[in-house]
C-alpha positions in Angstrom: 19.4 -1.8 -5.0 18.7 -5.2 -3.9 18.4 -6.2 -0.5 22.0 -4.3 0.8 20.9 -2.6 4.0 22.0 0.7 2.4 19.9 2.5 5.1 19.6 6.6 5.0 20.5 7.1 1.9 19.7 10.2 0.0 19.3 10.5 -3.7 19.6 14.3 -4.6 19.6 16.6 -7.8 20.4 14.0 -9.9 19.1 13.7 -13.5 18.3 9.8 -14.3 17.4 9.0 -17.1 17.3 6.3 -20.5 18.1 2.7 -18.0 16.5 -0.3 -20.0 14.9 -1.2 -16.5 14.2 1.8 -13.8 15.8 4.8 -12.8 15.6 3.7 -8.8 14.9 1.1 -7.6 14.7 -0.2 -3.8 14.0 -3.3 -1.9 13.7 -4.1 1.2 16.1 -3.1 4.5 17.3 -0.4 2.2 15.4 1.6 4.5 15.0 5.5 5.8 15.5 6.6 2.2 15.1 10.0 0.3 14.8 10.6 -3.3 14.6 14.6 -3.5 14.2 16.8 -6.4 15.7 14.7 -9.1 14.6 14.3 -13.0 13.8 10.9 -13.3 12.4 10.1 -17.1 12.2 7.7 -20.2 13.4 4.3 -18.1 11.8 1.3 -19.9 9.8 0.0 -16.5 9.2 2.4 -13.8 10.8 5.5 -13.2 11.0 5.2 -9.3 10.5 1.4 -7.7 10.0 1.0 -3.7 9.2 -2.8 -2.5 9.5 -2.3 1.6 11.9 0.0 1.9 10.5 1.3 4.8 10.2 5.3 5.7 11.5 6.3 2.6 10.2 9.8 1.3 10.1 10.3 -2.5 9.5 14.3 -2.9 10.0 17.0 -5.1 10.9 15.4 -8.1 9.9 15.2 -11.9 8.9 11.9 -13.3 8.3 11.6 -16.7 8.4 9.5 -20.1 9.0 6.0 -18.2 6.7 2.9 -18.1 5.3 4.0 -15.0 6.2 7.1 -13.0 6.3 5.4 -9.5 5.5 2.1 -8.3 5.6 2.1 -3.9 5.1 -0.8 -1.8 5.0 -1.1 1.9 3.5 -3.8 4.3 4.5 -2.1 8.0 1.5 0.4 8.9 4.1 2.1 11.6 7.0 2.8 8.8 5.1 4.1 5.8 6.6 5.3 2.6 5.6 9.0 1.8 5.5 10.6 -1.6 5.0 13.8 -1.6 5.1 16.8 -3.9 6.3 15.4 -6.4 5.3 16.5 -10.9 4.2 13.2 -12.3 3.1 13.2 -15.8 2.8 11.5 -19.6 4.5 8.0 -18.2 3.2 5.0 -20.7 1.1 3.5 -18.3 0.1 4.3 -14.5 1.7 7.9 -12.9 1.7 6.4 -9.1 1.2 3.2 -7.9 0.5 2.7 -4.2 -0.1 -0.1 -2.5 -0.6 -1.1 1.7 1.1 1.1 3.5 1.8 4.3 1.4 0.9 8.1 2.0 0.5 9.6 -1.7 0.2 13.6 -0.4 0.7 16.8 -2.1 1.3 15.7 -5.8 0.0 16.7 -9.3 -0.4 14.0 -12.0 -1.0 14.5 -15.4 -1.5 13.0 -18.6 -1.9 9.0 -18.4 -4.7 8.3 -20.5 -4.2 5.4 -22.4 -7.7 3.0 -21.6 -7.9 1.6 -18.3 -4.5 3.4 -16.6 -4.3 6.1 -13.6 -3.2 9.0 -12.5 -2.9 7.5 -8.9 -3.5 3.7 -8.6 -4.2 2.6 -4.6 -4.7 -0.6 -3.8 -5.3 -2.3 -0.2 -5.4 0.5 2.3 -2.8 3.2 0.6 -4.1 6.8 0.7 -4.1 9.8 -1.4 -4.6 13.2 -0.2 -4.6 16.4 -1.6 -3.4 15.5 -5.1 -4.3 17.7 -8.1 -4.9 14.8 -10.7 -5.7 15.9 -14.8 -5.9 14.5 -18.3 -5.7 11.0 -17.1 -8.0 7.7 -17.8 -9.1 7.4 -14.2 -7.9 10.6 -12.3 -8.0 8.7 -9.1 -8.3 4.7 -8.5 -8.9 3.2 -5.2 -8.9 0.1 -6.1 -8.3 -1.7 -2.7 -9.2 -5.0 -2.2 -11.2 -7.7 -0.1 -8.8 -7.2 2.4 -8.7 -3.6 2.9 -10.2 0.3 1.7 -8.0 2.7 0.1 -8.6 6.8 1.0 -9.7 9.2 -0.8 -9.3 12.4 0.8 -9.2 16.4 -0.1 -8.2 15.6 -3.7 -8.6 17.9 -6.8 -9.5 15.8 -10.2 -10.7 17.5 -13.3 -10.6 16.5 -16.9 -10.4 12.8 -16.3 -12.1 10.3 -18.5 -13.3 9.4 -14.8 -12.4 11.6 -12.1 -12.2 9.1 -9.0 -13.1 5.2 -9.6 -13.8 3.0 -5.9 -13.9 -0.3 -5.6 -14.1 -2.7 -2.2 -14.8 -0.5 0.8 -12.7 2.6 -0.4 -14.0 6.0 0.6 -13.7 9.2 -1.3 -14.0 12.5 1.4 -13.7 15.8 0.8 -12.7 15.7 -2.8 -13.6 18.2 -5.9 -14.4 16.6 -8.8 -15.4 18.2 -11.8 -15.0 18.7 -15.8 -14.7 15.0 -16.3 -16.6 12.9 -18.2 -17.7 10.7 -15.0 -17.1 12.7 -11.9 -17.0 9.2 -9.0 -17.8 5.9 -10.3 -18.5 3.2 -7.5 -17.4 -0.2 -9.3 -19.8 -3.1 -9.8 -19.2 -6.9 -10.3 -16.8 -9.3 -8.5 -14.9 -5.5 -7.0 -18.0 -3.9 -6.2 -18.3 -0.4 -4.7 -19.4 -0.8 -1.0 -17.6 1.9 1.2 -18.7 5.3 1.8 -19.0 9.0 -0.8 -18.8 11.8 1.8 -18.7 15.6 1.6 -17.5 15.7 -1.8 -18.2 18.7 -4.4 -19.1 16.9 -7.5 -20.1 19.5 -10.4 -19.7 20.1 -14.6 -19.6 16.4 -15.6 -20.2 15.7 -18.8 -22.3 12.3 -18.3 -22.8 11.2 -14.6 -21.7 13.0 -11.2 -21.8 10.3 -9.2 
């Protein structure tokens, strides 16, 4: 939906599937959404698209076989978008993609490991807690930026080609990390690593922990 003002609306049960561009897709004032336990796979693009639609919640659904699995923009820190509990798994490229304002909580992504792609992409100051993220490229990426540190937090990755990757100011607490071939990778260069590792259990890696 473009920008309609289709406020509180609930997407529900549905199976979506085999659209040349995404499954769902929704822009700003479309806002107060819920996309609940639906089967949203093989769309060309991204299987679930938010660009500030403000206090949606995207949980309990299966998201497979797209470009990417979900893609979540938000720029207002008081109206967050929440994706939660949610199966995300073997999508072409990334499985989420959160940027600003976004609370990825409570889901388990698997299976994007083509070279340079992630299980759970954060950029500027989204967060990811408590994920379960396997098989992927880089389990975990908090990117951020020069402008703001993405979280970390209470995460299980495990048989990553790099379990969590920071850059910026990003912070990784409280996470288990093991069975990858790099376990947390601080990033160097223009997007170096300078935010904070804390309290993390970092074990079995097959090169380096940390």
């Amino acid at each position: 939906s473009s920008p309609s003002d289709s406020d509180d609306l609930t997407i529900q049960n549905c199976e979506i599937f085999s659209n040349y561009n995404r499954g769902v897709s929704l822009e700003a004032t479309n806002e107060n959404a819920a996309i609940l336990d639906n089967s949203i796979h093989d769309q060309t693009y991204e299987g679930i698209y938010l660009s500030n639609a403000y206090d949606a919640t995207v949980s309990g659904n299966a998201v497979y076989g797209n470009g990417s699995g979900i893609d979540a923009y938000s720029y207002d820190p008081s109206r967050p978008i929440v994706i939660s509990g949610n199966s995300v798994y073997n999508n072409s490229y990334y499985g989420i993609e959160a940027s600003h304002d976004v609370l990825v909580v409570g889901n388990t992504v698997y299976g994007h490991a083509n070279n340079g792609y992630s299980g759970i992409y954060l950029r500027h100051s989204a967060e990811a807690r408590q994920n379960v993220v396997y098989g992927n490229y880089y389990g975990i990426n908090g990117a951020g930026d020069s402008n703001g540190s993405s979280l970390v937090i209470e995460n299980r990755a495990y048989d990553n080609e790099v379990g969590i990757r920071l850059s910026y100011g990003s912070e990784a607490i409280g996470n288990q990390v093991y069975s990858n071939s790099i376990g947390i990778l601080g990033e160097t260069g223009y997007n170096s690593f300078t935010g904070r590792v804390i309290n993390n259990l970092v074990y079995t890696n097959t090169n380096q922990g940390i």
